[in-house]
MARLOVEX-220507 format. One record per atom (N, C-alpha, C, CB): y, z, x. Coordinates in steps of 0.1 Angstrom, whole numbers, plus 5000, padded with zeros to 4 digits. Atoms other than C-alpha are relative to their C-alpha. Glycine has a CB too. Example, Ala and Ser with C-alpha at 12.3 -4.5 7.8 and 13.67 -1.06 7.14 Angstrom:
<nodes>
498850005009 495550785123 501250005009 500050124990 498950004991 498950715137 501150084992 500549865004 
</nodes>
This chain:
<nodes>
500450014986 088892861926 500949905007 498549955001 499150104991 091092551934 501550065001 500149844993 498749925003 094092781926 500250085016 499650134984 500049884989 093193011951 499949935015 498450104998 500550114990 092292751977 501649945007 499149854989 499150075002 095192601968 501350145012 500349954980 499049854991 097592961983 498949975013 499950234990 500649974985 094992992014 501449895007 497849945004 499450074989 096592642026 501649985000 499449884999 498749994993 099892702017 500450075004 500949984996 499949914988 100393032037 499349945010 499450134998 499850074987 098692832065 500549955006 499649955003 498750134993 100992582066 501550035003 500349874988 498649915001 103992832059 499750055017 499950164984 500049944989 102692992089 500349935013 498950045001 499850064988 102292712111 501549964999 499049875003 498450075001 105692592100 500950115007 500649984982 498949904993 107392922111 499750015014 500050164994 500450044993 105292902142 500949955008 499349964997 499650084994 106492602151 501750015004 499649904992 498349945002 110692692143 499950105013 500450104983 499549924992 110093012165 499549955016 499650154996 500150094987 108492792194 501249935004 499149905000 498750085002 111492542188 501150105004 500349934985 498649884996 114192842191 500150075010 500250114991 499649984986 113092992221 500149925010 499450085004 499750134989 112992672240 501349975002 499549864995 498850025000 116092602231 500750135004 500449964988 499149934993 117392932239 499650025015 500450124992 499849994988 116192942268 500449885009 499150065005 499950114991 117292582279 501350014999 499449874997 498949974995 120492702267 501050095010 500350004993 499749854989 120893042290 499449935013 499150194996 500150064980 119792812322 501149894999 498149905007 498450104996 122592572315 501450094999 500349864988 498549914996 125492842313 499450065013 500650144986 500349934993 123093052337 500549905015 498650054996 500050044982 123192812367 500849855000 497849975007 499650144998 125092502356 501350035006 499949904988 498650044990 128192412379 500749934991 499949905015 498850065010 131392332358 500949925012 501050154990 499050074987 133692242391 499350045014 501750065000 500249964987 133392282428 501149965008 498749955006 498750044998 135992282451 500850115013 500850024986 499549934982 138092452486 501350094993 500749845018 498449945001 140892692481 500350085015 500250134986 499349954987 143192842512 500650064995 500649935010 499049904999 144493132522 499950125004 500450014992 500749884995 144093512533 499250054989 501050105006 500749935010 141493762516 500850145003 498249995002 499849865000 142894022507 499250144996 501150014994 501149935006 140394232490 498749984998 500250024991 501250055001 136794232491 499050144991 499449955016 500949895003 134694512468 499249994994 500450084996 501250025006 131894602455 500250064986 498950065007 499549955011 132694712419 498549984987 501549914997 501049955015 130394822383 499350135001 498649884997 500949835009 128895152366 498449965010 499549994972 500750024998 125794982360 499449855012 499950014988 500450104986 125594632380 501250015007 499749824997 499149994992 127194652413 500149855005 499850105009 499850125000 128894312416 501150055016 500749914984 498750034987 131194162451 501049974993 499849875013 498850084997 134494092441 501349985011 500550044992 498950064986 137593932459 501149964992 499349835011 498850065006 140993802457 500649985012 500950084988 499350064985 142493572482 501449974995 499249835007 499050064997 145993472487 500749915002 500250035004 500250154998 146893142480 502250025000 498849884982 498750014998 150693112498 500749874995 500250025014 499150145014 152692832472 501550015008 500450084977 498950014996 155792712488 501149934990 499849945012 498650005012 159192682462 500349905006 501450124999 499450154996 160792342461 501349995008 500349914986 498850004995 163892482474 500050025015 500750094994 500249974982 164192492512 500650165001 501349875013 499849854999 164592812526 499650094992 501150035001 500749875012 162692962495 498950095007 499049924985 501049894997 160593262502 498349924991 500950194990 501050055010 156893182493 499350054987 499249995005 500549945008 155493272463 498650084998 500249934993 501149974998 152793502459 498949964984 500350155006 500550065015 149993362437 498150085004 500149745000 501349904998 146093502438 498849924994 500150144992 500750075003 142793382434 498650094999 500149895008 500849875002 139993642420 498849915002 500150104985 501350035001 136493552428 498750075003 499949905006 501149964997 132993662428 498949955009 499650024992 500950074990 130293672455 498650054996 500450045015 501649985007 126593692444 499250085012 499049824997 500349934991 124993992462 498749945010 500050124993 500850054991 121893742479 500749955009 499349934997 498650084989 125093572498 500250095009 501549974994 499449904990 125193822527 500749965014 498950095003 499850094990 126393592553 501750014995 499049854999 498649985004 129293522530 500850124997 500249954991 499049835005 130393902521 500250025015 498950184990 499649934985 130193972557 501449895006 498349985014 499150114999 132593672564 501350034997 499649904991 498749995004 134893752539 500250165005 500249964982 499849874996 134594142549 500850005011 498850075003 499250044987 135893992584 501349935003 499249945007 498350044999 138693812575 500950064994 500449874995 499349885006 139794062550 500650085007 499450074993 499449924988 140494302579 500749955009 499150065007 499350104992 141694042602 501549984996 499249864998 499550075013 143993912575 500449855008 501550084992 500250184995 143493502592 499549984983 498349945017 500450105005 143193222573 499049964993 500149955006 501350065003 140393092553 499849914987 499250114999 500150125007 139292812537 498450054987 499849855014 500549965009 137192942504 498749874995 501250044992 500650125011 134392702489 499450084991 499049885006 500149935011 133592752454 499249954990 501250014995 501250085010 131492652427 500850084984 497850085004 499649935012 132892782389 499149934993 501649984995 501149995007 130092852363 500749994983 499250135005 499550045014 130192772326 500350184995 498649884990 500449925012 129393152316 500250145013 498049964990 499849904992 129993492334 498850134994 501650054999 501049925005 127093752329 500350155011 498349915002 499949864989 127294142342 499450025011 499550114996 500449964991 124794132366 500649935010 498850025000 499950124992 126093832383 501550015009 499949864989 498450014990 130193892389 500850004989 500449835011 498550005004 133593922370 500549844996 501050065014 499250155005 134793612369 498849885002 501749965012 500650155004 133393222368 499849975012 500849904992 500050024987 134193182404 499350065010 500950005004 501649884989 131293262430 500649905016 496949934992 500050074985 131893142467 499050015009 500950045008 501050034988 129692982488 499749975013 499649954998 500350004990 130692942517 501850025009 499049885002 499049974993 133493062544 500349935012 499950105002 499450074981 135492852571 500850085003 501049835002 499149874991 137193112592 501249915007 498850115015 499150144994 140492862604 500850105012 501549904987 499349944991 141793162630 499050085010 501050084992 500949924997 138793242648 500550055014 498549945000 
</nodes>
């Protein structure tokens, strides 16, 4: 009888023990998918024209972009170099797509602000770089 007694409480304890581990593991994973999900790695302004603004994916339809960042050569009289700057815009941002939609056609000036994320996910955007907000410098 104490034999038997003896198995009831160690499958209880086995139980609570695994229990406990798969509580522990999804905490953690989910404390780790909200820190790549939403944590800020840099922030920061870039200049220049937009040249492209679309909406691109099969299944998630993400904003992308790529602005024109004009680099000037150390040499005088050098032609400028052309250099590029790909970023994504988060489709609740509709203020900003319309923004960049307007300077894109325009082709003026603009001053980019940015935020770069630890982690890139499909539904969210292409690249790391999401923009949050548009200064129009040729209105």
């Amino acid at each position: 009888m104490e034999n038997q007694s003896f198995g009831v409480r160690a499958k209880s304890t086995a139980k609570k023990v695994l229990r406990v581990f798969l509580i522990t593991l999804v905490v953690v994973g989910i404390a780790v998918f909200s820190f790549y999900y939403w944590g800020v790695y840099d922030e920061g302004v870039r200049a220049g024209m937009v040249l492209r603004l679309s909406k691109k994916g099969m299944i998630f339809k993400t904003y992308e972009g790529q602005l024109n960042l004009q680099t000037f050569g150390a040499l005088r009289g050098a032609n400028p170099i052309m250099e590029s700057f790909d970023f994504s815009v988060e489709k609740s941002n509709e203020q900003v797509i319309k923004d960049l939609e307007e300077a894109a056609l325009t082709g003026e000036r603009v001053n980019l602000h940015y935020v770069k994320r630890y982690a890139t996910f499909p539904w969210r955007g292409d690249t790391k770089y999401f923009i949050t907000k548009v200064e129009r410098l040729d209105k």
